[in-house]
N, CA, C and O atoms as a printed pandas DataFrame, in Angstrom:
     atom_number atom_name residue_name chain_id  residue_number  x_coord  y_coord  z_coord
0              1         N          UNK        A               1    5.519  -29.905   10.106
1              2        CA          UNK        A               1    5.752  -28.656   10.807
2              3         C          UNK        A               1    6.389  -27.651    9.849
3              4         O          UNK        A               1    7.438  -27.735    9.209
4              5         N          UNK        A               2    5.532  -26.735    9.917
5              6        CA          UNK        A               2    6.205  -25.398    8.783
6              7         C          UNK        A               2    7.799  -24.617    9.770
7              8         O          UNK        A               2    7.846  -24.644   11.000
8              9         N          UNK        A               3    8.708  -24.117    9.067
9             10        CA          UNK        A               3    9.733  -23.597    9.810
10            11         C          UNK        A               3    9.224  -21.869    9.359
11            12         O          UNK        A               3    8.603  -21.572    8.338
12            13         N          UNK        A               4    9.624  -21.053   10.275
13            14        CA          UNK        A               4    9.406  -19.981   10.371
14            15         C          UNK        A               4   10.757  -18.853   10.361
15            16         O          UNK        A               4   11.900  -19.309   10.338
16            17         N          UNK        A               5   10.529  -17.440   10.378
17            18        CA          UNK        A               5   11.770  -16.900   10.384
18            19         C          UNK        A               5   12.737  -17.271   11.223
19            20         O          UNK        A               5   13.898  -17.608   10.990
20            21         N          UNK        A               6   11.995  -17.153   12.479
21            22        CA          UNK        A               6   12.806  -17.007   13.506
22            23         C          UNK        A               6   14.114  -18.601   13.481
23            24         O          UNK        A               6   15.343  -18.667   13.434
24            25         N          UNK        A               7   12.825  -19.802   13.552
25            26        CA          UNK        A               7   13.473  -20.711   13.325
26            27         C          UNK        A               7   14.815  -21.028   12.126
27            28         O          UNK        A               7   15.981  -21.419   12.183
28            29         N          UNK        A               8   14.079  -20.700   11.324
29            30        CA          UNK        A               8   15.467  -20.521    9.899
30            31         C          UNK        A               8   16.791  -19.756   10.620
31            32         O          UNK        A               8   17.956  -20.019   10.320
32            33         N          UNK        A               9   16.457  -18.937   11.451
33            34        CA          UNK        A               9   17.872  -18.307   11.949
34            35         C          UNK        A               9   18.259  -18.945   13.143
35            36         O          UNK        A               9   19.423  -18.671   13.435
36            37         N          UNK        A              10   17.806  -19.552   13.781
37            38        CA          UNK        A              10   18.198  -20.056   15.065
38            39         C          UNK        A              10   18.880  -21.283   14.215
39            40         O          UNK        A              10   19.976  -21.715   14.570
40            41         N          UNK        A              11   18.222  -21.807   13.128
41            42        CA          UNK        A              11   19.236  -23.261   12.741
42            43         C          UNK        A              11   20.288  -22.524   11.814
43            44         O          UNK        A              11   20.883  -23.504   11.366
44            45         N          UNK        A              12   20.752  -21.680   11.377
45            46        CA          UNK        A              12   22.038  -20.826   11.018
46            47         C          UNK        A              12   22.737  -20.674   11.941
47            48         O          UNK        A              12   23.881  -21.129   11.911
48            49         N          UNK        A              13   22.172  -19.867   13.230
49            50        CA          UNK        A              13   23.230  -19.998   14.037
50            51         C          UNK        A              13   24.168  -21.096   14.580
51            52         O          UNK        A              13   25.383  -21.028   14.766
52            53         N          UNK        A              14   23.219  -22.251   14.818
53            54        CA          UNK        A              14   23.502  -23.937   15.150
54            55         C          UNK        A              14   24.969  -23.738   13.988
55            56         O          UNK        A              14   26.146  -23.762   14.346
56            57         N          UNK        A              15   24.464  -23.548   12.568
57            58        CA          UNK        A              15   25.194  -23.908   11.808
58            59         C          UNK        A              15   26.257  -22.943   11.510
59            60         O          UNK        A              15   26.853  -23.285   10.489
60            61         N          UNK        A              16   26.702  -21.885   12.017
61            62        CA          UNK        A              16   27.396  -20.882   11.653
62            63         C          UNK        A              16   27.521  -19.792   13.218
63            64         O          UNK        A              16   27.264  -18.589   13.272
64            65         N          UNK        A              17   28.020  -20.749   14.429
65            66        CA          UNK        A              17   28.312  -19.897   15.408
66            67         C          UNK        A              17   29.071  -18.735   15.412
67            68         O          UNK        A              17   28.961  -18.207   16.518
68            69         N          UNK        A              18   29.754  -18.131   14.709
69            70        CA          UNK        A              18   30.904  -17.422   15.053
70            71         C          UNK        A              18   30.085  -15.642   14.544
71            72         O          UNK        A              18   30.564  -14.529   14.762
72            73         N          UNK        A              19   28.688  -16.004   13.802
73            74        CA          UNK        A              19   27.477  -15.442   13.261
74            75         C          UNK        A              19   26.947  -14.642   14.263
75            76         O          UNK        A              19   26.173  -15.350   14.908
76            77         N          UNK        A              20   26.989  -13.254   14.816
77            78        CA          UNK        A              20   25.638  -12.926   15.647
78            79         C          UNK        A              20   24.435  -12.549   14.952
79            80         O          UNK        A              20   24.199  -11.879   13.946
80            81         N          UNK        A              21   23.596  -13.322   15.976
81            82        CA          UNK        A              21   21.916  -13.294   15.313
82            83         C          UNK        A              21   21.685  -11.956   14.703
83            84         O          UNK        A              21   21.082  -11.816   13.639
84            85         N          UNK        A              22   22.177  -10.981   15.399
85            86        CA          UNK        A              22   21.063   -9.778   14.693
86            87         C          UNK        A              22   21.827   -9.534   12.781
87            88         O          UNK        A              22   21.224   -8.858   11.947
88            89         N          UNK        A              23   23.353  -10.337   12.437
89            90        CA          UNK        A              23   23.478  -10.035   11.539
90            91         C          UNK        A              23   23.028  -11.476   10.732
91            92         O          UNK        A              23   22.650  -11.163    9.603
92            93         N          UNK        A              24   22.966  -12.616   10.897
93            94        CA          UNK        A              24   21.752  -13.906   10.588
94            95         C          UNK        A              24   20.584  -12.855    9.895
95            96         O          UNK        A              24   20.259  -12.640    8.727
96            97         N          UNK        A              25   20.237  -12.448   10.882
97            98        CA          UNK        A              25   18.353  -12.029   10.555
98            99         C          UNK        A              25   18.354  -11.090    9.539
99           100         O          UNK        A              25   17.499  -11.065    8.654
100          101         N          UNK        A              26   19.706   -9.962    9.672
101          102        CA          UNK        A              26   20.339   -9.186    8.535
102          103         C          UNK        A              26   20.016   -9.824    7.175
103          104         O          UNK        A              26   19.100   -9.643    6.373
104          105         N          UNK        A              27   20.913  -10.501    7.190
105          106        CA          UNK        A              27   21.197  -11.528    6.010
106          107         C          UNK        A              27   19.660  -12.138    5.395
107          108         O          UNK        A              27   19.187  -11.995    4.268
108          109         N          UNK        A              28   19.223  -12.700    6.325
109          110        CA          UNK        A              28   17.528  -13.392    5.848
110          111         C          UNK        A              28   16.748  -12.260    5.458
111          112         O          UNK        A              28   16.194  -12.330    4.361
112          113         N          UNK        A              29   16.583  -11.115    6.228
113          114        CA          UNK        A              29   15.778   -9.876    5.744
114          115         C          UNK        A              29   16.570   -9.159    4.257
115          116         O          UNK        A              29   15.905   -8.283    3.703
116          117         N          UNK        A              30   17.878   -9.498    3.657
117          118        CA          UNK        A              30   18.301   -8.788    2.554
118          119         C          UNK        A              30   17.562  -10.080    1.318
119          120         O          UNK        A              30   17.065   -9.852    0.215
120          121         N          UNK        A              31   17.704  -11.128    1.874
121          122        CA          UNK        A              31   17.460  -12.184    0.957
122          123         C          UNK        A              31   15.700  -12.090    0.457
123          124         O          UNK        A              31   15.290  -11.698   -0.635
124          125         N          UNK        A              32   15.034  -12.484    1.400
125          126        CA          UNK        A              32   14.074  -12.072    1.537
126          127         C          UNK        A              32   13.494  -10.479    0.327
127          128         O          UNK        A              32   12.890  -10.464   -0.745
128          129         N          UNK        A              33   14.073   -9.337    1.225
129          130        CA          UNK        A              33   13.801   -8.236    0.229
130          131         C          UNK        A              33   14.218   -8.412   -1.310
131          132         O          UNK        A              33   13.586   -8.013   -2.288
132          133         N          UNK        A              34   15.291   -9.025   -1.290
133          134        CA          UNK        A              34   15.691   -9.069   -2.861
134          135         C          UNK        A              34   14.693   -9.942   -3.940
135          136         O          UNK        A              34   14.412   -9.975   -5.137
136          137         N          UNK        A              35   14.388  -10.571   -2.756
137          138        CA          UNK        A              35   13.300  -12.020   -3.456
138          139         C          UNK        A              35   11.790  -10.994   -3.793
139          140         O          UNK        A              35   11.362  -11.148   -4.937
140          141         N          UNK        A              36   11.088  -10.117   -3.006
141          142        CA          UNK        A              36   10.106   -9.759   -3.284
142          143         C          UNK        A              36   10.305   -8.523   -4.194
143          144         O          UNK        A              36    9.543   -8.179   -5.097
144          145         N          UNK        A              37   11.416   -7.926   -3.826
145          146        CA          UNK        A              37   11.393   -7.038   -5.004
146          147         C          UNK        A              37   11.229   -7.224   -6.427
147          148         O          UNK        A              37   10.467   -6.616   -7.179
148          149         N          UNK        A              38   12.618   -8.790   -6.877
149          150        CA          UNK        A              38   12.713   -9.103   -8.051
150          151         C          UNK        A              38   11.267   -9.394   -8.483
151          152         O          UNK        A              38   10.962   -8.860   -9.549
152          153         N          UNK        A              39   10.204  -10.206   -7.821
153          154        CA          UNK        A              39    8.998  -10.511   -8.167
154          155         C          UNK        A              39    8.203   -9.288   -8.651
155          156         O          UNK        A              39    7.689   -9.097   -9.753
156          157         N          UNK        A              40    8.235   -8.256   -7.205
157          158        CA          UNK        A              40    7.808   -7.043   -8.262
158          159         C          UNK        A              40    8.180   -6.714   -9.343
159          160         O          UNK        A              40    7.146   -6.891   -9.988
160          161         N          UNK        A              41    9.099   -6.264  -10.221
161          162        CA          UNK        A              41    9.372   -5.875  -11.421
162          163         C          UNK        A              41    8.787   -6.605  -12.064
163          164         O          UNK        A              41    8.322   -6.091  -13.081
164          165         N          UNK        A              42    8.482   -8.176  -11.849
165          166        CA          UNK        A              42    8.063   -9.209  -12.940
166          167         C          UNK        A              42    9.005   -9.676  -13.622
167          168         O          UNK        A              42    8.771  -10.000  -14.787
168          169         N          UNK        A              43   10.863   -9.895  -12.842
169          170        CA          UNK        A              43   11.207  -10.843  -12.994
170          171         C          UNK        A              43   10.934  -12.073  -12.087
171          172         O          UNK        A              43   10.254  -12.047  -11.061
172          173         N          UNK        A              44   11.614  -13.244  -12.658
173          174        CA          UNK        A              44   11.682  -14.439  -11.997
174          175         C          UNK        A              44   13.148  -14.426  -10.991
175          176         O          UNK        A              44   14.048  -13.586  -11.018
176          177         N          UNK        A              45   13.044  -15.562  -10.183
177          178        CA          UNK        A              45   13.782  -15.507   -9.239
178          179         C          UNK        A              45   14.477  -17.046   -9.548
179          180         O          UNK        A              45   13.993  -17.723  -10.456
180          181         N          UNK        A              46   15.476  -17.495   -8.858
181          182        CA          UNK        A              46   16.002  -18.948   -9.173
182          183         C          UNK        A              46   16.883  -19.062   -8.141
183          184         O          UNK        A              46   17.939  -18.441   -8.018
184          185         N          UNK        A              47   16.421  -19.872   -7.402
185          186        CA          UNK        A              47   17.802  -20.750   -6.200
186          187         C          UNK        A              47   18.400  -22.128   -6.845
187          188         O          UNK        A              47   17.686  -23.130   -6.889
188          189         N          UNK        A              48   19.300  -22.134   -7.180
189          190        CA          UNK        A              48   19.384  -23.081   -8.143
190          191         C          UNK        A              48   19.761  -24.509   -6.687
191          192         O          UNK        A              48   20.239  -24.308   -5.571
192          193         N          UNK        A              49   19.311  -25.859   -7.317
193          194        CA          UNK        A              49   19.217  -26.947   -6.315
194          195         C          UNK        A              49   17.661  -26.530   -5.277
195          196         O          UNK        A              49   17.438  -27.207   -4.273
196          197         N          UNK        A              50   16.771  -25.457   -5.653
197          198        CA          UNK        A              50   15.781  -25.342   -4.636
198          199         C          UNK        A              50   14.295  -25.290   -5.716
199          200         O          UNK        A              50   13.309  -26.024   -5.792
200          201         N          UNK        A              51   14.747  -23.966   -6.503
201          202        CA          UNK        A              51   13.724  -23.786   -7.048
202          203         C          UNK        A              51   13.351  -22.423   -7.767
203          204         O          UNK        A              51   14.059  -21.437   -7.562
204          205         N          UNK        A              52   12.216  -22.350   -8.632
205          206        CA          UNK        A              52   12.279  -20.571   -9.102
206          207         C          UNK        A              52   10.887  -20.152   -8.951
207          208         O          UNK        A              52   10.009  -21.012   -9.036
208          209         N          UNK        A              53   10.588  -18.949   -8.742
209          210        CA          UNK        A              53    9.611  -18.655   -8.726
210          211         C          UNK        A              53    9.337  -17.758   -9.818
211          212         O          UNK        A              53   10.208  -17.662  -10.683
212          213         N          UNK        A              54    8.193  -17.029   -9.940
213          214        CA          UNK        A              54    8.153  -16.372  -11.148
214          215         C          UNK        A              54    6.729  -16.017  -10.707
215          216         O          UNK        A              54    6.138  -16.582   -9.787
216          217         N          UNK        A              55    6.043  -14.619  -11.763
217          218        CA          UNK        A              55    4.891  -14.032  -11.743
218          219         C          UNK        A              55    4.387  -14.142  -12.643
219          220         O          UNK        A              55    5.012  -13.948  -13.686
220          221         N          UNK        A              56    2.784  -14.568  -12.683
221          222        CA          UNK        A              56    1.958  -14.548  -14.098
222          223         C          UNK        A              56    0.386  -13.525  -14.055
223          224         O          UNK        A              56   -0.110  -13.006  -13.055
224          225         N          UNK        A              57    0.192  -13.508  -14.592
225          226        CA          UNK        A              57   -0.876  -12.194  -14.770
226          227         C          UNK        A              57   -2.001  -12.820  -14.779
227          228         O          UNK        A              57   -2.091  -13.430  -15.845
228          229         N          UNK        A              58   -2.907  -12.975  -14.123
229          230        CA          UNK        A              58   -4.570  -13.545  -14.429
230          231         C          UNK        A              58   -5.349  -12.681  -15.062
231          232         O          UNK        A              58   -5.173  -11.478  -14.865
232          233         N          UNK        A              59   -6.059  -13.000  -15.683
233          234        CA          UNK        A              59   -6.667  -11.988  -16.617
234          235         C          UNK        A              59   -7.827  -12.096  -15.599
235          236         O          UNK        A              59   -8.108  -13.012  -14.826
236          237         N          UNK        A              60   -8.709  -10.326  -15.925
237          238        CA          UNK        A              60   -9.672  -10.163  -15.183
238          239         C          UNK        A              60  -10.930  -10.836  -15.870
239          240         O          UNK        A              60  -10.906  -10.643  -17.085
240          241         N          UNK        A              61  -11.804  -11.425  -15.526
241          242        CA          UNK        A              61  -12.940  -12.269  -15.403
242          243         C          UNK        A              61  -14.058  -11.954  -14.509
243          244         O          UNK        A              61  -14.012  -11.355  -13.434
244          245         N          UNK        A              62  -15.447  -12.635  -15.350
245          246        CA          UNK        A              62  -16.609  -12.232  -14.527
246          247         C          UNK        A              62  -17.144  -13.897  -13.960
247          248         O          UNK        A              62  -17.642  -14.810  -14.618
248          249         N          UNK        A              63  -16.792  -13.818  -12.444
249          250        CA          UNK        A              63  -17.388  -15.331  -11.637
250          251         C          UNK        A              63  -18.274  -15.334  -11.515
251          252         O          UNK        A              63  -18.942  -14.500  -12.126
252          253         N          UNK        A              64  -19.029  -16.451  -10.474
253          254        CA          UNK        A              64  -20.313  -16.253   -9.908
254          255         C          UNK        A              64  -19.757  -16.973   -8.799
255          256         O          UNK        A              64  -18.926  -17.878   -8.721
256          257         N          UNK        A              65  -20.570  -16.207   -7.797
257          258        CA          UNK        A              65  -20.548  -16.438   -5.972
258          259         C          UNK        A              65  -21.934  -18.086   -5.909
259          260         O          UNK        A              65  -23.154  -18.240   -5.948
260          261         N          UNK        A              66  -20.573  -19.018   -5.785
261          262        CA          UNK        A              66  -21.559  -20.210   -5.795
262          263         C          UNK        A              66  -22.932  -20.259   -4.666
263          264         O          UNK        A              66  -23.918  -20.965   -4.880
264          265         N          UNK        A              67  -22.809  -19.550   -3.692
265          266        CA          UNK        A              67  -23.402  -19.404   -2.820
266          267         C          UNK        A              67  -24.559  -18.654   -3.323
267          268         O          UNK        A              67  -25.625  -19.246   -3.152
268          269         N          UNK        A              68  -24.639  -17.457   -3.926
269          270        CA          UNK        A              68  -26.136  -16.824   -4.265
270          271         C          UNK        A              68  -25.809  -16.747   -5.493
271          272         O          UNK        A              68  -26.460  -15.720   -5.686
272          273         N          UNK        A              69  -25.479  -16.900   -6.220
273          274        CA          UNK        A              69  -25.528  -16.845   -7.637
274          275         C          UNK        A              69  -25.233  -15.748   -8.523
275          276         O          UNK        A              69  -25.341  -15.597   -9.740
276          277         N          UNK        A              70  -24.641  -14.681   -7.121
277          278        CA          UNK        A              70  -24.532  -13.071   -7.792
278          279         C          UNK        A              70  -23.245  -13.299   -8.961
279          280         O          UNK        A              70  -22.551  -14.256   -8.618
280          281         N          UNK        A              71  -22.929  -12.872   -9.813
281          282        CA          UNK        A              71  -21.675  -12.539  -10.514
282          283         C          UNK        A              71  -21.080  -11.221  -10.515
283          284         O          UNK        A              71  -21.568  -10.105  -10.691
284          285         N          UNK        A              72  -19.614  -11.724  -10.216
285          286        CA          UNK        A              72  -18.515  -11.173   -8.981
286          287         C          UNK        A              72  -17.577  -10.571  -10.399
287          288         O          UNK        A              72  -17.323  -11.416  -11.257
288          289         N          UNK        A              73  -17.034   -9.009  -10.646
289          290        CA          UNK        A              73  -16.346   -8.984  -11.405
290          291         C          UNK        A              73  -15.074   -9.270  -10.849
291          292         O          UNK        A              73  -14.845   -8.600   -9.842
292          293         N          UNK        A              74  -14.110  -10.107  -11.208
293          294        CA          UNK        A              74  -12.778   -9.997  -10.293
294          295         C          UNK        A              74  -11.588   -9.414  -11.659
295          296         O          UNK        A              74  -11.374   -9.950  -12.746
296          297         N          UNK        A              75  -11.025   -8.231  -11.114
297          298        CA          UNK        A              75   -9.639   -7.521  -11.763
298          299         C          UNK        A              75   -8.169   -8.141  -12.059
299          300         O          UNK        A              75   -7.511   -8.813  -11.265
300          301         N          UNK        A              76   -7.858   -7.827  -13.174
301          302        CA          UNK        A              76   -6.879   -8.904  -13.242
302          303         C          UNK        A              76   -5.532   -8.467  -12.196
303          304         O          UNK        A              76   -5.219   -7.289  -12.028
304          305         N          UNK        A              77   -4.790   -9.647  -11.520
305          306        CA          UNK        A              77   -3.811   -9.339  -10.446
306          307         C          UNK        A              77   -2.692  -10.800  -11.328
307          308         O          UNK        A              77   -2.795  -11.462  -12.360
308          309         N          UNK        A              78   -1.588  -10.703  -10.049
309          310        CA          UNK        A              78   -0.511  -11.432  -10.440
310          311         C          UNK        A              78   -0.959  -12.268   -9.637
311          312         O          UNK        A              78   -2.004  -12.270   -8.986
312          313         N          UNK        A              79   -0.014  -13.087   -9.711
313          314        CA          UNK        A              79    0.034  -14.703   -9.141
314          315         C          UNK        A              79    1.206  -14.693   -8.899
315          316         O          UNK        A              79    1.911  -13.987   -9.620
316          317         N          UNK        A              80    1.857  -15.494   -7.766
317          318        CA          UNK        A              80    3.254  -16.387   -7.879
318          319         C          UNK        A              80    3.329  -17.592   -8.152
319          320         O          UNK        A              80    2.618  -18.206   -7.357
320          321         N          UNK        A              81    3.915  -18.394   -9.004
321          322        CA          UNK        A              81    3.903  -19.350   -9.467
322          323         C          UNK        A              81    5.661  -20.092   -8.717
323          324         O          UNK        A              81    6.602  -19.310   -8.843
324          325         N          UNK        A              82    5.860  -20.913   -8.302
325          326        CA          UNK        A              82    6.577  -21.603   -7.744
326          327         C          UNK        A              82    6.912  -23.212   -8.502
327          328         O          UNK        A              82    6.018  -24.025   -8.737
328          329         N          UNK        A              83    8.449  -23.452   -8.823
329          330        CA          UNK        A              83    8.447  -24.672   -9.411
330          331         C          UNK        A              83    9.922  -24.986   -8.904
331          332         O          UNK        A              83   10.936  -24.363   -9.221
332          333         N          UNK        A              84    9.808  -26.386   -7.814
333          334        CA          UNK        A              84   10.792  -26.585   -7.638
334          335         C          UNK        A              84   12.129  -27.594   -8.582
335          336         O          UNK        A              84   12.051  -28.069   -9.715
336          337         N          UNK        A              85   12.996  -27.637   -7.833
337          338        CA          UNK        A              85   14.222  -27.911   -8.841
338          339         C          UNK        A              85   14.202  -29.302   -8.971
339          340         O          UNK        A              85   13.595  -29.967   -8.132
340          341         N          UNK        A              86   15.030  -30.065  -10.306
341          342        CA          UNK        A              86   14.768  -31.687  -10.379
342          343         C          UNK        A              86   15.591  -32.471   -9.132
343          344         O          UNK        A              86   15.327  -33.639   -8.845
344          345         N          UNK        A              87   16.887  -31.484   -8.243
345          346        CA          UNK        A              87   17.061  -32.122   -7.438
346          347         C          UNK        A              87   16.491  -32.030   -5.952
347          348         O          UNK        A              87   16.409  -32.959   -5.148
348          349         N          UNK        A              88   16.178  -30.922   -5.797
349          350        CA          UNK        A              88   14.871  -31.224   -4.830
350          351         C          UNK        A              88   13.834  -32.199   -4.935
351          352         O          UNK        A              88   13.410  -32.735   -3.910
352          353         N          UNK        A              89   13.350  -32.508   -6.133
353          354        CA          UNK        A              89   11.969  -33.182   -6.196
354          355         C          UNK        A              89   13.075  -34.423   -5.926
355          356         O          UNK        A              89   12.926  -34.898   -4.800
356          357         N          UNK        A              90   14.188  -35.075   -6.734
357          358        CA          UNK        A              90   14.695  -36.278   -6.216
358          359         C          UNK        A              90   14.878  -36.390   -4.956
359          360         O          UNK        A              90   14.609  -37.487   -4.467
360          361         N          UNK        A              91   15.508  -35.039   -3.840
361          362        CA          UNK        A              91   15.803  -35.738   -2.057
362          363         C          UNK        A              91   14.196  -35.915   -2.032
363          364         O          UNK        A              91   13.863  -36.979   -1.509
364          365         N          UNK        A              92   13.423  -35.333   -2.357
365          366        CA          UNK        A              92   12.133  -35.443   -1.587
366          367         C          UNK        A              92   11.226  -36.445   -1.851
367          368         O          UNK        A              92   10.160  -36.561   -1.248
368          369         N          UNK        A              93   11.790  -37.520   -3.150
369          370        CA          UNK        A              93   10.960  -38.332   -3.702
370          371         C          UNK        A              93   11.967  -39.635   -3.215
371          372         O          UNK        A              93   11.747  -40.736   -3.720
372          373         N          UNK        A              94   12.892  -39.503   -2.386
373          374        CA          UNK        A              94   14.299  -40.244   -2.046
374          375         C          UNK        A              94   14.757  -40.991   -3.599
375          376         O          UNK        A              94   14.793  -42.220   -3.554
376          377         N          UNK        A              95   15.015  -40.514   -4.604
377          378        CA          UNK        A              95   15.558  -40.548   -5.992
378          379         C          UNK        A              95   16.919  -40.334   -5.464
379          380         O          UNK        A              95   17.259  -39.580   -4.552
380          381         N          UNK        A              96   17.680  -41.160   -6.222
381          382        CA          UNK        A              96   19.145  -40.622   -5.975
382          383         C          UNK        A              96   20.243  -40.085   -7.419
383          384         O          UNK        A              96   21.381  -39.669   -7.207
């Protein structure tokens, strides 16, 4: 089961009653913005114990549409690239 905004703040509140939601969601929407902004500029980002993300550039290339065989010019765009942390991969691999 994927967790969603809403959910991420409803288990903050669980965890941080004294919190009202609309400043929770505050908080997730500054985090959030800071996270997509930094990506824009084309820095990297780092939660340290979670993980970093970072942007890489695909260079533009000429495909072909496996389906009819046309060739597709595609423009070069970014990517997000995502790599989580060695202690994440240990809870998740139960490594201790």
């Amino acid at each position: 089961m994927a967790i969603v905004k809403s959910e991420l703040i409803k288990e903050l509140k669980k965890s941080y009653p004294n919190f009202l939601t609309r400043d929770l969601n505050k908080v997730v929407e500054i985090i959030l913005k800071e996270i997509k902004e930094t990506l824009n500029r084309g820095e990297s980002v780092e939660l340290r114990g979670f993980g970093t993300w970072r942007t890489k550039i695909q260079k533009a290339s000429i495909r072909r549409n496996p389906r009819t065989s046309q060739k597709i010019n595609v423009p070069k765009k970014r990517n997000i690239k995502w790599k989580m942390s060695k202690d994440l991969f240990k809870k998740l691999n139960n490594d201790s």
